[in-house]
C-alpha positions in Angstrom: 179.6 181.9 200.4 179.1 178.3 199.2 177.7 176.1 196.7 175.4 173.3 198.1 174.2 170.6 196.1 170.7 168.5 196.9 169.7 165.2 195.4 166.3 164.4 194.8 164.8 160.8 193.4 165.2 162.3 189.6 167.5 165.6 189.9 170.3 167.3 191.7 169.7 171.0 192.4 172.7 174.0 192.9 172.4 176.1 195.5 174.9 179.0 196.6 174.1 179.4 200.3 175.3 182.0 202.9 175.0 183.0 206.5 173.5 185.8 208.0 172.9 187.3 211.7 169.8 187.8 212.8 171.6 189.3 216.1 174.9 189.9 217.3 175.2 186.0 218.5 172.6 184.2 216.2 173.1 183.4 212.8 170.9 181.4 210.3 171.9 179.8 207.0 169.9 181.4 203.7 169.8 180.6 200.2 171.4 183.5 198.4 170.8 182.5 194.4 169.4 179.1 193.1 171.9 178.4 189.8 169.6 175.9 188.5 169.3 171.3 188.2 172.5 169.7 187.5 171.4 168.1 184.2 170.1 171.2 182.7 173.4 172.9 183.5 175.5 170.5 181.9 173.6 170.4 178.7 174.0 174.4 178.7 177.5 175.0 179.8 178.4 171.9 178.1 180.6 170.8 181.1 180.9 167.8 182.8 179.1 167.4 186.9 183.1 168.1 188.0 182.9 171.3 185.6 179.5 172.4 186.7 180.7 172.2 190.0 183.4 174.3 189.3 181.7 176.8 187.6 179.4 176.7 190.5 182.1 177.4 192.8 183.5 180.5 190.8 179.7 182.1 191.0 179.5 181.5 194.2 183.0 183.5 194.6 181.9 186.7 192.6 178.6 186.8 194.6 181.1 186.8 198.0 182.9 189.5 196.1 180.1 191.6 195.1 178.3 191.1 198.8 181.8 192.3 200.2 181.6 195.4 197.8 178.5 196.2 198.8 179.0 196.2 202.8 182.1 197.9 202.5 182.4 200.1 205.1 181.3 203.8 203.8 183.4 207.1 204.7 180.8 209.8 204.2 182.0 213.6 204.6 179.6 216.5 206.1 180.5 220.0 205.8 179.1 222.2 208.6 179.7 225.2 206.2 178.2 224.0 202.7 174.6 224.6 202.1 172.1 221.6 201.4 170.8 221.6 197.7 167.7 224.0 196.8 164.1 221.6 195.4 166.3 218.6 196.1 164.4 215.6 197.1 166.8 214.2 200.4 163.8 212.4 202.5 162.0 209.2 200.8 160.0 206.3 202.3 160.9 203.4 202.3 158.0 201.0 203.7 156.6 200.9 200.5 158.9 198.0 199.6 157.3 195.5 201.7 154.1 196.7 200.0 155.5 196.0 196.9 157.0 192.7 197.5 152.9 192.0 198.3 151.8 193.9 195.2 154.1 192.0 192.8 153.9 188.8 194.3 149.9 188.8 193.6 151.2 189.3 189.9 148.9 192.7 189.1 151.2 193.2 186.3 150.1 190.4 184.4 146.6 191.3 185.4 147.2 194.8 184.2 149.0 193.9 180.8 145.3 191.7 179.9 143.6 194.6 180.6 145.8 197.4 178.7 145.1 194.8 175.5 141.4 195.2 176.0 141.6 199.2 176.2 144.9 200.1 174.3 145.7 203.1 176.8 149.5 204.8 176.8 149.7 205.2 180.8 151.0 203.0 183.5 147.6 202.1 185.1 149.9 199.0 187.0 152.0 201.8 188.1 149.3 204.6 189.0 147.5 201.1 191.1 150.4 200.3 192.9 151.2 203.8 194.0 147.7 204.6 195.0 147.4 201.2 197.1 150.9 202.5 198.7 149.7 205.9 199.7 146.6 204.2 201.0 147.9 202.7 203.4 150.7 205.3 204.2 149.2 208.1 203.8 145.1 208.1 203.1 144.2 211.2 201.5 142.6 212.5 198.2 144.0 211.0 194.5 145.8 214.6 194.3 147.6 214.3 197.4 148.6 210.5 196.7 149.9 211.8 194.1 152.4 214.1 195.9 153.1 211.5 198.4 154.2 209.3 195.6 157.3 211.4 194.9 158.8 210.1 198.3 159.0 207.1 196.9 162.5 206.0 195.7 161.4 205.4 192.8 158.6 208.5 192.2 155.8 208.3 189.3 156.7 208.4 185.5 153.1 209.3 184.5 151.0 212.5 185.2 148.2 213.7 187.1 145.4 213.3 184.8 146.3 209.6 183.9 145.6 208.9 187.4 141.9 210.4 186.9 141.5 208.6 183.5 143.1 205.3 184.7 140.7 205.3 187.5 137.8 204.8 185.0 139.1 201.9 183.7 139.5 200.3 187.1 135.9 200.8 187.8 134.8 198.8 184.5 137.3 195.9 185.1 136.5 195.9 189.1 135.0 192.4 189.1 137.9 191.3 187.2 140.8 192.5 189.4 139.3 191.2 192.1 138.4 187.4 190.8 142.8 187.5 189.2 144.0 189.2 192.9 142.1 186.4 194.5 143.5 183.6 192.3 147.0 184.9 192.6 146.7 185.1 196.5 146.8 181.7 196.7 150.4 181.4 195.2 151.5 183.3 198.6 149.0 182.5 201.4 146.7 179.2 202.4 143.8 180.6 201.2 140.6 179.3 203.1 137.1 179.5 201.5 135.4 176.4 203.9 133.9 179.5 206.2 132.6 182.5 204.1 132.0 185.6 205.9 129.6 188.7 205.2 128.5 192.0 206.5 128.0 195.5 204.9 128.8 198.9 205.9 128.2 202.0 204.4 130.0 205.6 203.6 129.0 209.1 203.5 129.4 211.9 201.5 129.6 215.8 201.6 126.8 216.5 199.4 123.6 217.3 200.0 122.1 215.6 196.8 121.8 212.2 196.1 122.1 210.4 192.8 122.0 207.0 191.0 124.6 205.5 193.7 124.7 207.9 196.6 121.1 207.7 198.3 119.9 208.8 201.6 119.6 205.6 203.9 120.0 204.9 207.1 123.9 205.4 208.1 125.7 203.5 210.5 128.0 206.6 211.5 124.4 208.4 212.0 125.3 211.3 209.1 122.6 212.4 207.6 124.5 212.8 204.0 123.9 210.5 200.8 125.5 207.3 201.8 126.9 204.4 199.5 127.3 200.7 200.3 129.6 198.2 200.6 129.2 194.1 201.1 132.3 192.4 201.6 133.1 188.3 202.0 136.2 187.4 203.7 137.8 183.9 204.5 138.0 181.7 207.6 141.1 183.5 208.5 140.1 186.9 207.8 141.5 188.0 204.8 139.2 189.8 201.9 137.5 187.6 199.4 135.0 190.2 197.1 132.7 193.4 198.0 130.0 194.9 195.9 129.1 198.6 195.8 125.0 199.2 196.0 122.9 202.3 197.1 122.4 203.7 199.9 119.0 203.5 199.8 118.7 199.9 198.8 118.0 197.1 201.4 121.6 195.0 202.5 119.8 191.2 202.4 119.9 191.0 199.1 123.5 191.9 198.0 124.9 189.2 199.9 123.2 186.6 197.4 124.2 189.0 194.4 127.8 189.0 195.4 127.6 185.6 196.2 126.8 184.6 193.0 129.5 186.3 191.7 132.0 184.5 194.0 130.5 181.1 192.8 130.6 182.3 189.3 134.3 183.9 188.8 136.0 182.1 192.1 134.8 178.3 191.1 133.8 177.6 195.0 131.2 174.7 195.4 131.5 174.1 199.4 131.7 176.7 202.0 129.6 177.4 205.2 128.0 180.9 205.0 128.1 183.2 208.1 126.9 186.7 209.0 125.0 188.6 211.4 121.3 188.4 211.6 120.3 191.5 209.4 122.2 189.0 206.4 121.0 186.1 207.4 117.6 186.7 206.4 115.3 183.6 205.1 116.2 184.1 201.8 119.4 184.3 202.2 119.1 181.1 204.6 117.5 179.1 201.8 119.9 179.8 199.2 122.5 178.2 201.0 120.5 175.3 202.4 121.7 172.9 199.9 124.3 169.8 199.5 127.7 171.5 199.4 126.7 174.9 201.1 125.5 175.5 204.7 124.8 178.8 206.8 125.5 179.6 210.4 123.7 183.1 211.1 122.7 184.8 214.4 119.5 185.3 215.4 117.5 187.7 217.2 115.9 186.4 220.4 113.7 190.0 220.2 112.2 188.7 216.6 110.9 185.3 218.1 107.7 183.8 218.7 106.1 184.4 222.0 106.8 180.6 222.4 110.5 180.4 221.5 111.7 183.5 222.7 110.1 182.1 226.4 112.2 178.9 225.7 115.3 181.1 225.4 114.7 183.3 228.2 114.4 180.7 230.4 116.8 179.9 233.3 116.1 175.8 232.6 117.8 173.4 229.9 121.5 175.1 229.7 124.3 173.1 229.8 128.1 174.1 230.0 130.3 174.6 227.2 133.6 173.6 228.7 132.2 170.1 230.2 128.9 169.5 229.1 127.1 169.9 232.5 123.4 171.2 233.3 123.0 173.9 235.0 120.5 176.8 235.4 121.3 180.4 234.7 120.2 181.6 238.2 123.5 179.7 239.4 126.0 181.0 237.0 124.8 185.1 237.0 128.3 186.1 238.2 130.2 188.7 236.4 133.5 186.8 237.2 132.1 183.3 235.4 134.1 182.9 232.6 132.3 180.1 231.7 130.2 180.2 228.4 126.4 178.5 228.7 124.2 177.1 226.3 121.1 175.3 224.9 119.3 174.1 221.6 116.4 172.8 220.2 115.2 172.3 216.7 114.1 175.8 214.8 111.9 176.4 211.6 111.5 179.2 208.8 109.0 179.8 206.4 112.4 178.7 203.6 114.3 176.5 206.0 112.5 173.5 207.7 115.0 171.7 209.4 117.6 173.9 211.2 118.5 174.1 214.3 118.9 177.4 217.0 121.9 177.4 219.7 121.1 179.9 222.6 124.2 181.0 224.7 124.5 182.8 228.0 127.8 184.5 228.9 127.8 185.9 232.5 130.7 188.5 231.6 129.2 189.8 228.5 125.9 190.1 230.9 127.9 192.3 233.3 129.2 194.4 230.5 125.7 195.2 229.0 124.9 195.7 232.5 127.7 198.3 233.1 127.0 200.3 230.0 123.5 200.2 230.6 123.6 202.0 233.7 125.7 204.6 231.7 123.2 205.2 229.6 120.1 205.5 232.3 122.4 207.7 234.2 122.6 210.0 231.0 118.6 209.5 230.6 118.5 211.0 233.6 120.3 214.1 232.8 118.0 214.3 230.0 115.0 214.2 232.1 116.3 216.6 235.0 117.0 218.8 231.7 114.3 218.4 229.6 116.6 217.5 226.8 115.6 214.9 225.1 116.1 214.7 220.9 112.8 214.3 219.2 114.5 212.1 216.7 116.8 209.7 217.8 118.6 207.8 214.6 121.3 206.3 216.8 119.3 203.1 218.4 121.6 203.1 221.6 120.7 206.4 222.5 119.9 206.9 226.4 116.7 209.1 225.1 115.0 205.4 224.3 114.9 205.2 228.3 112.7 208.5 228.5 108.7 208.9 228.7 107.4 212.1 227.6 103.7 212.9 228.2 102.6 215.9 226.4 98.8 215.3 227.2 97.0 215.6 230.3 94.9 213.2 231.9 91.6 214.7 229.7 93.5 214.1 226.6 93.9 217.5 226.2 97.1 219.4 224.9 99.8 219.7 227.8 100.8 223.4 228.3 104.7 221.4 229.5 106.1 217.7 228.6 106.5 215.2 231.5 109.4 213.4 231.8 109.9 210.4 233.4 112.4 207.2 233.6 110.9 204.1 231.7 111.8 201.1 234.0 109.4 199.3 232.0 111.7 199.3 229.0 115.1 199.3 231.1 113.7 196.0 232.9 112.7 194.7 229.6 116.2 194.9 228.3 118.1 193.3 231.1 116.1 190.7 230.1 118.3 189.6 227.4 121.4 190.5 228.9 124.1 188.2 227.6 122.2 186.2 225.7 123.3 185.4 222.0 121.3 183.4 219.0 122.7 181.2 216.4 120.7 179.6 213.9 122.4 176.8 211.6 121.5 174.1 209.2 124.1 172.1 210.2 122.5 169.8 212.6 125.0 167.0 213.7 128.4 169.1 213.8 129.6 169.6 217.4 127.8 172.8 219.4 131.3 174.0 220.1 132.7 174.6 216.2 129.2 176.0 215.1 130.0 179.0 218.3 133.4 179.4 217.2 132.5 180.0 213.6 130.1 182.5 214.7 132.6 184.2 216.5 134.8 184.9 214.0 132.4 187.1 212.6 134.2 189.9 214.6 137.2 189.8 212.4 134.8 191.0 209.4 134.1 193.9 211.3 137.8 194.5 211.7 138.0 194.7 208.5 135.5 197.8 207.6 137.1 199.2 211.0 140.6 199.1 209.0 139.1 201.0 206.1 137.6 203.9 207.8 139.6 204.2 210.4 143.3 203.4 208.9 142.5 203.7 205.7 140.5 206.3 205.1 138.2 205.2 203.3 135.4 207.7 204.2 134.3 210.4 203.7 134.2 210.3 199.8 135.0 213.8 198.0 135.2 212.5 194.5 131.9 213.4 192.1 131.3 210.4 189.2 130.3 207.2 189.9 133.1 205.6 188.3 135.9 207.4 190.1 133.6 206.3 193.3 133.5 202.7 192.4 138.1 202.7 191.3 138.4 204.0 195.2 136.8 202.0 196.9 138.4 199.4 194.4 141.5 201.0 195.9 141.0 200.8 199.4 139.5 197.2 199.2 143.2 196.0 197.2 144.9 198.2 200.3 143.3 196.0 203.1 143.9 193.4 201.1 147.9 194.0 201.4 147.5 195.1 204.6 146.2 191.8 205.8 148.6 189.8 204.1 151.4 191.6 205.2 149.9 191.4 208.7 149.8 187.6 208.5 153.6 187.3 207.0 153.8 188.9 210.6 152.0 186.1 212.4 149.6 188.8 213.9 152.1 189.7 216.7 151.3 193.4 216.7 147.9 195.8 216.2 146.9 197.5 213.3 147.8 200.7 214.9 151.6 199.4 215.4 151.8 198.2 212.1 151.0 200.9 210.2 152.9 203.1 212.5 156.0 201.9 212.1 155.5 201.7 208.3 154.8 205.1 208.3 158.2 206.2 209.9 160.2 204.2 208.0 162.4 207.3 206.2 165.9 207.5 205.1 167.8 210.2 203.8 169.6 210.5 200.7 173.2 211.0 200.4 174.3 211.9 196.8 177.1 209.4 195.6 176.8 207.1 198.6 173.2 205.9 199.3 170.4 206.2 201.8 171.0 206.3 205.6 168.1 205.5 207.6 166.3 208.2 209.6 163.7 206.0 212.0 164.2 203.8 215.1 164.9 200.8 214.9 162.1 198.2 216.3 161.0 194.7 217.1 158.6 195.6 214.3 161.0 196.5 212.0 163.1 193.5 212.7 160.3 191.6 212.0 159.5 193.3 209.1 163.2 192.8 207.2 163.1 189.1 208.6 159.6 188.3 207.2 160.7 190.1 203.4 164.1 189.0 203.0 165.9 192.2 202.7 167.6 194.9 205.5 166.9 198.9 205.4 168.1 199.0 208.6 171.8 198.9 208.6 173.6 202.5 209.2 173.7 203.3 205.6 172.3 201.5 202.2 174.3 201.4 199.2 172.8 202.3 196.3 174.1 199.1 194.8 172.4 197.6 197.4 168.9 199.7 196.9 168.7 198.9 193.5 169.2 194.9 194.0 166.5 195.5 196.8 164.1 197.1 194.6 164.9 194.4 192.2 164.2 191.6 194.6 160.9 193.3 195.6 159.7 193.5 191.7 160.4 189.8 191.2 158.7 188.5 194.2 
């Protein structure tokens, strides 16, 4: 190791720098401890620049001589014949760490310590957060289980059981808050970027059968016909989770969007951002309240919903031009499902709320072809139905091939048919094709360029990402827990988890899927060797190169000191 010294206008800084190999053949300089400015250390020391030099040089010599201590190379003894130790922990996880570098660099503890003055509990709740955010993402299951998993951590839980169930009560009550100090403290460790505001809802079942003041029957997007509560969510221009809200399930989703977005306003302190969401959100309401100086909406819009007037303007084959080149052209000339090519037209659009706005049409022959494709899926099914006579009376799922089926049950008197007729409705599969990759965007923005109100629109899809995450990866449904609070802390829980999960996905640089991220993390094991350390028990990966590269620290070498795991769980805690 050496020291290196950097001058600035004002200051000299101390550095003690050292190399390390990112492969066999490549090596890159790193900063291994910053000692501090030259004038400060002076005045402390009470040395000279030549003395503070030297003194600079000796710490860099016991930090060579400690690094040398700790990559010693390890003689570790098996015995074929002695037994391994009975109720002995030996297997622990070790992914958690980069979780926890996240956790602690968005400063929870500090978040945690304000709240512990307002409610003068004896438990860890900063402790019982982190670990449930950490089995969250490792291992989704019930608060019990995370529990358990928690002891495969290196370093396992201090509190019990039931201050998990108390603590969550208390993150339910301060949910608004956590998110609104998580938010501000993100920004010490990512670009955060609030000029695009994203929204959409989902919802979660239950296993009850009852509802109550939060879980309601309404209408699920899994199709489950269990009590369901829901969830709004805003996210930034690049994806990563802003707020959510929790509301019934039997209340309508337009207006939580301006509830929770006047809580953003309110505890975030943003004035300008462009609001976007599907068309179900971007109601007139919600249209108007964002039709003002700083704020602007970009929402879709169903051509279905129209006036007889403007929803023959958007059918039509005339007045499209070409995205990549500006060009006219008619649709008739571009229905290929190998055109790449995106198509569109405007004209000036009106609301009841929102006078002057203006409504993008586009027409992409690929996403035609698709609907196309899956379409013919479906009438093929519809036919099965109708050869079978097995068509549902109710059909909650709106893609179901029954909505291509006419059944008569009268006959041509009127009279009661002894047998239904079924029969293909081509009226209703021509009807469809009609719109077939056609898309609607309505905006109030009415001199930006055509192409960045599109793109915006299309980054809704990463929103949806995001509730895919949760239920899928996460876990986040179905809900077995009973009170309303303890409802509200876990979906506190798995909103904080996706939140981590993102980040850590963008320390990555998006290079790999969900599903590879998570994997890997998973897998990440080592064993425990009494008296010597921890020798890893997982493969080693591009991921998990990446991984060590992007947190600063190495679990992957053929054994880990336990000098060396404690400085690493150190470093983690003071990122």
């Amino acid at each position: 190791m050496r020291i290196s010294i950097t001058a600035s206008k004002n200051f000299e800084n101390i550095y003690i720098l050292r190399d390390i190999y990112i492969n066999p053949t490549k090596r890159k300089t790193v900063i291994h401890k910053a000692l501090g400015r030259m004038d400060k250390l002076m005045d402390e020391l009470q040395l000279d620049r030549d003395g503070v030099i030297q003194w600079a040089r000796n710490c860099a010599a016991e930090e060579t001589e400690k690094l040398k201590e700790e990559n010693e190379t390890e003689v570790i003894k098996f015995d074929p014949n002695k037994m391994i130790p009975m109720n002995q922990k030996r297997m622990f996880n070790i992914s958690y760490l980069f979780l926890q570098s996240i956790y602690y660099s968005l400063r929870f503890k500090n978040t945690f310590r304000n709240i512990k003055a307002k409610y003068k509990y004896e438990y860890d709740l900063d402790a019982i957060t982190s670990d449930l955010i950490y089995s969250r993402i490792l291992n989704p299951s019930s608060k019990l289980s995370s529990y358990d998993y928690a002891q495969s951590f290196i370093e396992p839980p201090k509190y019990q059981l039931k201050d998990v169930y108390r603590g969550l009560s208390i993150l339910a009550k301060e949910m608004d808050y956590i998110q609104a100090e998580t938010y501000k403290n993100s920004n010490l460790i990512i670009n955060r970027d609030h000029s695009i505001l994203y929204y959409d809802c989902t919802n979660y079942f239950f296993e009850i059968e009852e509802a109550d003041d939060l879980r309601k029957y309404g209408k699920s997007k899994e199709h489950r016909p269990n009590p369901i509560v829901q969830m709004g969510m805003f996210m930034d221009k690049d994806g990563i989770p802003l707020a959510f809200s929790l509301f019934p399930g039997n209340e309508s989703e337009q207006p939580s969007a301006k509830e929770l977005e006047q809580k953003i306003i309110r505890n975030y302190g943003f004035e300008k951002f462009i609001y976007c969401s599907d068309a179900g959100l971007g109601s007139d309401n919600n249209r108007q309240f964002n039709d003002i100086e700083n704020r602007a909406f970009i929402v879709t819009q169903s051509i279905k919903k129209l006036k007889a007037e403007e929803k023959e303007w958007a059918l039509s084959s005339n007045g499209w031009r070409r995205l990549s080149d500006d060009k006219q052209v008619k649709i008739k000339d571009t229905q290929c499902e190998y055109d790449t090519e995106l198509y569109y037209k405007e004209e000036p659009y009106s609301s009841k709320k929102v006078a002057s706005q203006r409504m993008i049409v586009t027409y992409s022959p690929k996403y035609a072809a698709y609907q196309k494709k899956i379409r013919e899926a479906q009438i093929d099914r519809a036919n099965e139905m109708i050869i079978k006579k097995t068509v549902k009376k109710e059909r909650r799922n709106p893609n179901d091939p029954a909505r291509f089926v006419n059944v008569v049950k009268t006959t041509k008197d009127g009279e009661v048919a002894e047998t239904s007729l079924y029969s293909l409705d081509e009226k209703k599969v021509l009807e469809e094709a009609r719109y077939d990759g056609l898309y609607a965007i309505c905006t109030d923005l009415l001199d930006d360029d055509v192409r960045d109100i599109i793109k915006v629109s299309e980054g809704r899809w990463e929103i949806e990402e995001n509730f895919r995450i949760l239920k899928t990866n996460l876990g986040a449904r179905p809900v077995y827990l009973q009170r309303e609070d303890r409802i509200k802390a876990h979906f506190l829980i798995c909103y904080l988890s996706l939140l981590i999960f993102r980040i850590l996905e963008k320390k990555l640089d998006g290079k790999y899927t969900v599903e590879q991220i998570i994997k890997t993390l998973r897998g990440m094991n080592v064993m425990k060797i009494e008296g010597h350390g921890y020798l890893p028990a997982y493969d080693g990966t591009e991921i998990t190169n990446a991984l060590h590269e992007a947190f600063g620290f190495r679990t992957d070498t053929e054994v880990i000191k336990l000098s060396k795991m404690k400085n690493i769980i150190k470093q983690t805690r003071n990122s």
